[in-house]
mmCIF file as Biopython writes it, N, C-alpha, C and O atoms, coordinates in Angstrom:
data_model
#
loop_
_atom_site.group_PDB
_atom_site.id
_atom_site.type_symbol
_atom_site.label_atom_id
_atom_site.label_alt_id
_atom_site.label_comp_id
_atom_site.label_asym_id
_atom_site.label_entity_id
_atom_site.label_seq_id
_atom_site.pdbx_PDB_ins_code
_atom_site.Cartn_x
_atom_site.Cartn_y
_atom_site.Cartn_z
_atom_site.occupancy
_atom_site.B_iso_or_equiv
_atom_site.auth_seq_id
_atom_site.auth_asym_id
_atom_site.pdbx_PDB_model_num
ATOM 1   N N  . UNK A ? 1  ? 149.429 82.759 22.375 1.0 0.0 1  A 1 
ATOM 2   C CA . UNK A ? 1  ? 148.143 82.057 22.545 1.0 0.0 1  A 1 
ATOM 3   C C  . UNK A ? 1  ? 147.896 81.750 24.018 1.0 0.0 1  A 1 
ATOM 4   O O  . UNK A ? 1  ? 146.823 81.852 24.614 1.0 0.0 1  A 1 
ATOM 5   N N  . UNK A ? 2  ? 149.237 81.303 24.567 1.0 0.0 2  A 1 
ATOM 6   C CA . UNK A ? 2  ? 148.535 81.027 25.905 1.0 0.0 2  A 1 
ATOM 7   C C  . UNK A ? 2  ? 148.653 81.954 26.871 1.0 0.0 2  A 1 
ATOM 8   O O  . UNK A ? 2  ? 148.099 81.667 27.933 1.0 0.0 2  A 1 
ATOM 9   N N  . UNK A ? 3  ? 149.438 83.390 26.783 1.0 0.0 3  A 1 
ATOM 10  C CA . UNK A ? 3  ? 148.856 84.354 27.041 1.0 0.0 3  A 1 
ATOM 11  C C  . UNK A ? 3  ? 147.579 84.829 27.325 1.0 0.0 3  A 1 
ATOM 12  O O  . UNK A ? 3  ? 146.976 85.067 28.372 1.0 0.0 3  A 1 
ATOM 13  N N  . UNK A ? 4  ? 147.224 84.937 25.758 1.0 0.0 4  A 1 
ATOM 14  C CA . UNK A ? 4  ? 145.376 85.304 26.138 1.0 0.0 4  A 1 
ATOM 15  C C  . UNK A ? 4  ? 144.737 84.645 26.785 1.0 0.0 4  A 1 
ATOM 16  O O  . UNK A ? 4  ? 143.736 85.097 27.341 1.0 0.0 4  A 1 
ATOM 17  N N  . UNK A ? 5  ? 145.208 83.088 26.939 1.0 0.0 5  A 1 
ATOM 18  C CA . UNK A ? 5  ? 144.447 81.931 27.379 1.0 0.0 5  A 1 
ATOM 19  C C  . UNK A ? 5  ? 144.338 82.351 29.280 1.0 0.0 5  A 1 
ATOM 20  O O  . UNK A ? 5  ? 143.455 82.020 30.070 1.0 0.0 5  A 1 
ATOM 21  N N  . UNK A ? 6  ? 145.334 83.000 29.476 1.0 0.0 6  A 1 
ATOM 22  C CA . UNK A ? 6  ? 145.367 83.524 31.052 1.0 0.0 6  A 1 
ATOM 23  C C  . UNK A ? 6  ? 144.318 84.457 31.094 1.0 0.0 6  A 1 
ATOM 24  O O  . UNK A ? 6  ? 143.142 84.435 31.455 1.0 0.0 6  A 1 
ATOM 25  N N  . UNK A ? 7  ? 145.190 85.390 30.557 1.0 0.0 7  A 1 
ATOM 26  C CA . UNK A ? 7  ? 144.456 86.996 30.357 1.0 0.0 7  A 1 
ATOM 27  C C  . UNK A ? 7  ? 142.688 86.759 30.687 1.0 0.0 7  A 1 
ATOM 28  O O  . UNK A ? 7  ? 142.198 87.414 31.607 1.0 0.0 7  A 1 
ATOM 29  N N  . UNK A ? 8  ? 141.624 85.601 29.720 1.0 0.0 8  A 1 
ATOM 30  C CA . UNK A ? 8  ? 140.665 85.485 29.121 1.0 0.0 8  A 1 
ATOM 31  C C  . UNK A ? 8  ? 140.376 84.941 30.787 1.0 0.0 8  A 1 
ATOM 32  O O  . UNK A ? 8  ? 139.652 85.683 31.452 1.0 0.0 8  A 1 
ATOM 33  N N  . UNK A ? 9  ? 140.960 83.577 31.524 1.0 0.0 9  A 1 
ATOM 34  C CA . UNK A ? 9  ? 140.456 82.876 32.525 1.0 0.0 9  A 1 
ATOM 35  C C  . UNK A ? 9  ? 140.873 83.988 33.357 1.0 0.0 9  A 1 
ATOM 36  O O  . UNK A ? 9  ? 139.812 84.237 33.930 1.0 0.0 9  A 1 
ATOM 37  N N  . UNK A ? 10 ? 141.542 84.645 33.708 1.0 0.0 10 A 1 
ATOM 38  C CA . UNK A ? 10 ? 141.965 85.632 34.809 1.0 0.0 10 A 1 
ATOM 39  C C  . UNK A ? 10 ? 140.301 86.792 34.977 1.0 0.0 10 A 1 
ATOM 40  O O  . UNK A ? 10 ? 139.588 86.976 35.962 1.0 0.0 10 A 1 
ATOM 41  N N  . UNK A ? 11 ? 140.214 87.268 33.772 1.0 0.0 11 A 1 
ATOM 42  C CA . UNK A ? 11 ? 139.034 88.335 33.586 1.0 0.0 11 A 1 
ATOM 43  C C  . UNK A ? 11 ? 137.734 87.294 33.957 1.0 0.0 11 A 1 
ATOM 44  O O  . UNK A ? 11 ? 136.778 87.648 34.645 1.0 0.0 11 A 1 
ATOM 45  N N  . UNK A ? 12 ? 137.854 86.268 33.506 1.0 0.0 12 A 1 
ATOM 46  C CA . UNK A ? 12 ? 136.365 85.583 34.184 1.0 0.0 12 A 1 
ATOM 47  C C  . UNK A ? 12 ? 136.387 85.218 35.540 1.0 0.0 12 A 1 
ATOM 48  O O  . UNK A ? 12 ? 135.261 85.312 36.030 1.0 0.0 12 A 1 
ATOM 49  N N  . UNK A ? 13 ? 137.025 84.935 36.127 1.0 0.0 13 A 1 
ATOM 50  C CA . UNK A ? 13 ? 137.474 84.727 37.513 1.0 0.0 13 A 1 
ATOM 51  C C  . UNK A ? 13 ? 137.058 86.203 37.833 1.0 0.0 13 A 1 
ATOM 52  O O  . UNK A ? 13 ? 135.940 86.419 38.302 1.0 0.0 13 A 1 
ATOM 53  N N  . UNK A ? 14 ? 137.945 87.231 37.584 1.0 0.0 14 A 1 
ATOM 54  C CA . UNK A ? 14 ? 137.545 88.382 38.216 1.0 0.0 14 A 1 
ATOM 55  C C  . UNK A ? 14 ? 136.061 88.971 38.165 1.0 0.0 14 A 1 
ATOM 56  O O  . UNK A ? 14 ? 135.365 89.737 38.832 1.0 0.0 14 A 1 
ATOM 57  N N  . UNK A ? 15 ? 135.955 88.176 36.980 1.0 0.0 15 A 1 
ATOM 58  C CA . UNK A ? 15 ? 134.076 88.853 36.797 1.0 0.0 15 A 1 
ATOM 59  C C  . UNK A ? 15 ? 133.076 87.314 37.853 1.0 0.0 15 A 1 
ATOM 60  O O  . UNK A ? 15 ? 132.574 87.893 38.816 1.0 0.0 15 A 1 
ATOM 61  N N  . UNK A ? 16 ? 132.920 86.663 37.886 1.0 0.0 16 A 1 
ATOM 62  C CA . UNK A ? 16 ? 132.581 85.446 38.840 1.0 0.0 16 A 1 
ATOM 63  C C  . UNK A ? 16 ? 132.747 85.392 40.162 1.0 0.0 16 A 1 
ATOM 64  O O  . UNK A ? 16 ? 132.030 84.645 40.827 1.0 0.0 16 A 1 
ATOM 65  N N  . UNK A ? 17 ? 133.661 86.130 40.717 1.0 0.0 17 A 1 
ATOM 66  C CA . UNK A ? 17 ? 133.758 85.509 41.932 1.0 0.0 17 A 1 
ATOM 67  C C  . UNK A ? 17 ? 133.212 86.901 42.604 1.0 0.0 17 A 1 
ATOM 68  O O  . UNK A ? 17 ? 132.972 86.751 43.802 1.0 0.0 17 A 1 
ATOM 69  N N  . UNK A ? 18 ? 132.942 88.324 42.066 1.0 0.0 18 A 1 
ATOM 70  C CA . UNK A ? 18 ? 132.226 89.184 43.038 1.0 0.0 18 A 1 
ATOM 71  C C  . UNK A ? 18 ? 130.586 88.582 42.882 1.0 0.0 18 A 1 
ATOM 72  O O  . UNK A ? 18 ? 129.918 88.593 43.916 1.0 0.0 18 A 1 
ATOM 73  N N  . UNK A ? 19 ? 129.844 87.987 41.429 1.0 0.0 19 A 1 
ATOM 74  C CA . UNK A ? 19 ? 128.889 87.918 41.201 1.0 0.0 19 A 1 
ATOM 75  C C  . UNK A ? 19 ? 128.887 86.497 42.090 1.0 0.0 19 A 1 
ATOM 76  O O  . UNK A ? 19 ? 127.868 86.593 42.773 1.0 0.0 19 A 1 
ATOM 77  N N  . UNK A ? 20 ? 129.364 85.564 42.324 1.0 0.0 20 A 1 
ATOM 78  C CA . UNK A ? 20 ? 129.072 84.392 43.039 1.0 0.0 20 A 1 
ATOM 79  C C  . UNK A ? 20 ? 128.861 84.983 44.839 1.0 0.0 20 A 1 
ATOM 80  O O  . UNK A ? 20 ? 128.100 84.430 45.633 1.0 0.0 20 A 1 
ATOM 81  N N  . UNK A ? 21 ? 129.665 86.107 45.141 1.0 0.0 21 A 1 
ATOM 82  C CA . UNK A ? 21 ? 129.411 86.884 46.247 1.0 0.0 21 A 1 
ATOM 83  C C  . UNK A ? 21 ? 128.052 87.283 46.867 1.0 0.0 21 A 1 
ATOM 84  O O  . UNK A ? 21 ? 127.503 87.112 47.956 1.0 0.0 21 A 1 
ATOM 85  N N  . UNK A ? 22 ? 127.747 87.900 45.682 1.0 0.0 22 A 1 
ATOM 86  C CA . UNK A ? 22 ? 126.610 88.487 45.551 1.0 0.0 22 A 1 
ATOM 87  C C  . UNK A ? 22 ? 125.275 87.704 45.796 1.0 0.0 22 A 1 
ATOM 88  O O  . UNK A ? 22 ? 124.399 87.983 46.614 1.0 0.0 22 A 1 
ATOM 89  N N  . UNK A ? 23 ? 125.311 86.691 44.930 1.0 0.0 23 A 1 
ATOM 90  C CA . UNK A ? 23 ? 124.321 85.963 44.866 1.0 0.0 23 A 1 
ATOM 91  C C  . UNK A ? 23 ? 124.406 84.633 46.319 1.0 0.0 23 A 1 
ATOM 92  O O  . UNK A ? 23 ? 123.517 83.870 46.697 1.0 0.0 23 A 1 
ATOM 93  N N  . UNK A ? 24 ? 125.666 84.779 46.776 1.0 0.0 24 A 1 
ATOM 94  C CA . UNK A ? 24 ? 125.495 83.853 48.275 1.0 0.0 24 A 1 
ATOM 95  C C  . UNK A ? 24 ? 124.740 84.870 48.940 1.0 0.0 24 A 1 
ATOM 96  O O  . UNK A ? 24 ? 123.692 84.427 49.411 1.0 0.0 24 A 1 
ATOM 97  N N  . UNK A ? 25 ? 124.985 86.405 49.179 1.0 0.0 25 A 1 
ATOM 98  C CA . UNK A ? 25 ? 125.044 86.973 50.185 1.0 0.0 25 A 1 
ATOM 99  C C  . UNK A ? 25 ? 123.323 87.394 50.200 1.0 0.0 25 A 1 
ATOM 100 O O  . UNK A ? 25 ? 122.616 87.448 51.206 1.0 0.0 25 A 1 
ATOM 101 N N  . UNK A ? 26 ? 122.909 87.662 48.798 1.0 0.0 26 A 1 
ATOM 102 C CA . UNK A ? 26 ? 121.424 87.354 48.152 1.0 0.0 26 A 1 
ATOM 103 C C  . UNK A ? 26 ? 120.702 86.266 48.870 1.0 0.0 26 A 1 
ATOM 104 O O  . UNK A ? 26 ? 119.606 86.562 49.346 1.0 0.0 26 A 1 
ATOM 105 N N  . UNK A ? 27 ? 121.114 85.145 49.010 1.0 0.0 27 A 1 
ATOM 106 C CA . UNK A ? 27 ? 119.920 84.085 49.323 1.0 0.0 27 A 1 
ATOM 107 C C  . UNK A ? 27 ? 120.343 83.921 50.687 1.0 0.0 27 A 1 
ATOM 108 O O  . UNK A ? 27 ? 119.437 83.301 51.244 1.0 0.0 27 A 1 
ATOM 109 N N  . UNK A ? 28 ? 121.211 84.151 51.456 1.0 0.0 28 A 1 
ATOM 110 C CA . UNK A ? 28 ? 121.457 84.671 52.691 1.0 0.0 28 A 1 
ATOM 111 C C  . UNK A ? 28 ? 120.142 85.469 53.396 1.0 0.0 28 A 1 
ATOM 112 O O  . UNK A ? 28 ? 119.516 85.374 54.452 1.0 0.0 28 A 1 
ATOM 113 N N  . UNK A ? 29 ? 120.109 86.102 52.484 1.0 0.0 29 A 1 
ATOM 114 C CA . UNK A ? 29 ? 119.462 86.864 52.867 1.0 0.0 29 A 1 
ATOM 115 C C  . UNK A ? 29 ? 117.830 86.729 53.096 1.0 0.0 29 A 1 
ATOM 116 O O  . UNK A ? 29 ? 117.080 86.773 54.071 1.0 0.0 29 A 1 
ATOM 117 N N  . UNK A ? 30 ? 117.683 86.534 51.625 1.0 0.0 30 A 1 
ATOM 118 C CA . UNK A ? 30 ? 116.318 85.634 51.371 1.0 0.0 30 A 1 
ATOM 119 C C  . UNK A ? 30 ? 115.996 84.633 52.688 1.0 0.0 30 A 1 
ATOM 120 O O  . UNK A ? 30 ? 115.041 84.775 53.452 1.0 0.0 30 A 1 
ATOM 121 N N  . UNK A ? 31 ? 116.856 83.760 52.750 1.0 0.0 31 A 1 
ATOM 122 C CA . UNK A ? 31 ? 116.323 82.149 53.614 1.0 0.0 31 A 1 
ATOM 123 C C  . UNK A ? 31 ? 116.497 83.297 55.189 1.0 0.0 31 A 1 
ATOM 124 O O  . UNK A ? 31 ? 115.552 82.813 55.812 1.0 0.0 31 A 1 
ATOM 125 N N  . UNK A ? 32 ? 116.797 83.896 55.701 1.0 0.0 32 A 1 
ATOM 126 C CA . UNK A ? 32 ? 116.847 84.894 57.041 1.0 0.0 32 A 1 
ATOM 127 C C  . UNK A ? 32 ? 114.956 85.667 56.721 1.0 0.0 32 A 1 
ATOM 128 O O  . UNK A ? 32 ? 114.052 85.836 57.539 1.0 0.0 32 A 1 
ATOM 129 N N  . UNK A ? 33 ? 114.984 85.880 55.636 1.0 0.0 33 A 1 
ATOM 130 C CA . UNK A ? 33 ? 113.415 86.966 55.827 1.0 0.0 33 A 1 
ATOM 131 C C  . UNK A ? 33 ? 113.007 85.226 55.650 1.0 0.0 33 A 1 
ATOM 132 O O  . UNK A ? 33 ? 112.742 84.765 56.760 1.0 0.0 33 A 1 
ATOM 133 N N  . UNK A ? 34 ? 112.922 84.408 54.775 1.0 0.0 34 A 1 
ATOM 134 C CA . UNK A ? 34 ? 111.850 83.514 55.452 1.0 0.0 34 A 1 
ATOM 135 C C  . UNK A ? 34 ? 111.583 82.957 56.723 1.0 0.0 34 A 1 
ATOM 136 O O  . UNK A ? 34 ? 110.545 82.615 57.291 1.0 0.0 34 A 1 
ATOM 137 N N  . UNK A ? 35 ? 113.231 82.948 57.142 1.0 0.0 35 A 1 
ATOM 138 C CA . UNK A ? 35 ? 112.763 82.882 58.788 1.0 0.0 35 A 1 
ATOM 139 C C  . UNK A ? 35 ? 112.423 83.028 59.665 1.0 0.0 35 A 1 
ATOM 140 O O  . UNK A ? 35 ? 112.502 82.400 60.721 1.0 0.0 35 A 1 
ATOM 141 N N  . UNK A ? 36 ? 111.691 84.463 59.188 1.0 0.0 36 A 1 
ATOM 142 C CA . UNK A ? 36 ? 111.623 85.640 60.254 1.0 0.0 36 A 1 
ATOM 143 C C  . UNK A ? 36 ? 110.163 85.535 60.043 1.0 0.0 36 A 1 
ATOM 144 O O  . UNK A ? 36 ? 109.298 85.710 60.902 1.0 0.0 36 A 1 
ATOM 145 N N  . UNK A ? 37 ? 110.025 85.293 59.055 1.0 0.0 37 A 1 
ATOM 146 C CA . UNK A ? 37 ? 108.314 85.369 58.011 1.0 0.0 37 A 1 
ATOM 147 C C  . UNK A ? 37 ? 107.434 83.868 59.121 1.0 0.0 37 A 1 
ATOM 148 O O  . UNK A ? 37 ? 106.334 83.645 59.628 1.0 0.0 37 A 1 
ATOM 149 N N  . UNK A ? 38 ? 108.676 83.250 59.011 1.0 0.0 38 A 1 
ATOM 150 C CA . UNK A ? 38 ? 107.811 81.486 59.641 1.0 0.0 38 A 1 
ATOM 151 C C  . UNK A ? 38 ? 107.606 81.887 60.981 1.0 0.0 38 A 1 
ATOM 152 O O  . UNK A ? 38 ? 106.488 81.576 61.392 1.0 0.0 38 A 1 
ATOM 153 N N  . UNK A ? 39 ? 108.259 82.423 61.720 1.0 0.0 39 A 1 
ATOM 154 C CA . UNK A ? 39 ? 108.646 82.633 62.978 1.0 0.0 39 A 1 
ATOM 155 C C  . UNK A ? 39 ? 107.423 83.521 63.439 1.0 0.0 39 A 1 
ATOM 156 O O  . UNK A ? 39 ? 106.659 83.108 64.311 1.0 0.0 39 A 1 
ATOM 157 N N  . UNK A ? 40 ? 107.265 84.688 62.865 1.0 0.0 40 A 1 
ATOM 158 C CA . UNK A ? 40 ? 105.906 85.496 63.079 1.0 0.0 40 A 1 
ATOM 159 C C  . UNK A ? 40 ? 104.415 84.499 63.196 1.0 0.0 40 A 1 
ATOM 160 O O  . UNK A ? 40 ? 103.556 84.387 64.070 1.0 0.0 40 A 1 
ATOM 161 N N  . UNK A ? 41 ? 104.632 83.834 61.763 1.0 0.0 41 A 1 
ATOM 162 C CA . UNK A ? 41 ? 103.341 83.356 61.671 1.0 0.0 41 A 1 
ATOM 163 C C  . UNK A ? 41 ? 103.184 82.231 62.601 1.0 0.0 41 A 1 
ATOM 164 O O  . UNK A ? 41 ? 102.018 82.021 62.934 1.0 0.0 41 A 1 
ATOM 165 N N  . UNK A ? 42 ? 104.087 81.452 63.106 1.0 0.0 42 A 1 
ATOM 166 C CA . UNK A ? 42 ? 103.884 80.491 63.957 1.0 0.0 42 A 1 
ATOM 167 C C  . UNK A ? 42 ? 103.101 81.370 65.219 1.0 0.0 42 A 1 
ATOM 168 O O  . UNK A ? 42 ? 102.146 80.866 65.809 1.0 0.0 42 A 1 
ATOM 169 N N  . UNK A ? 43 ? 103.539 82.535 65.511 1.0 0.0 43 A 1 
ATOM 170 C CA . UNK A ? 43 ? 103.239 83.364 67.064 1.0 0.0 43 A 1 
ATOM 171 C C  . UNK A ? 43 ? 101.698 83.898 67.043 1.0 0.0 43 A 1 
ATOM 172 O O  . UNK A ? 43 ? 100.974 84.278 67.964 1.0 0.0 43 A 1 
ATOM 173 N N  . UNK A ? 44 ? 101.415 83.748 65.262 1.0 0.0 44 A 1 
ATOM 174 C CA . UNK A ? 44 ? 99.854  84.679 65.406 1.0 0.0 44 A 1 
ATOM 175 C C  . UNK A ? 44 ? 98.942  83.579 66.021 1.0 0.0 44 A 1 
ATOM 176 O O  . UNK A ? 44 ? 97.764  83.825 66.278 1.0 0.0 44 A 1 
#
């Protein structure tokens, strides 16, 4: 039982922590084009 009990938290960990990656590196990204977006429009 507490085998699987690893096995089960090990595979979610492995599935979570590229998708938590992802989604930092995502709004990273996002909040940079809004900055770039504010930055223009302030110059027009």
């Amino acid at each position: 039982f507490l085998n699987d009990v690893i096995m089960y938290f090990a595979l979610v960990l492995l599935a979570v922590v590229p998708l938590l990656g992802i989604l930092y590196s995502y709004s990273k990204i996002v909040s940079s084009i809004r900055a770039i977006s504010t930055v223009q429009g302030k110059y027009k």
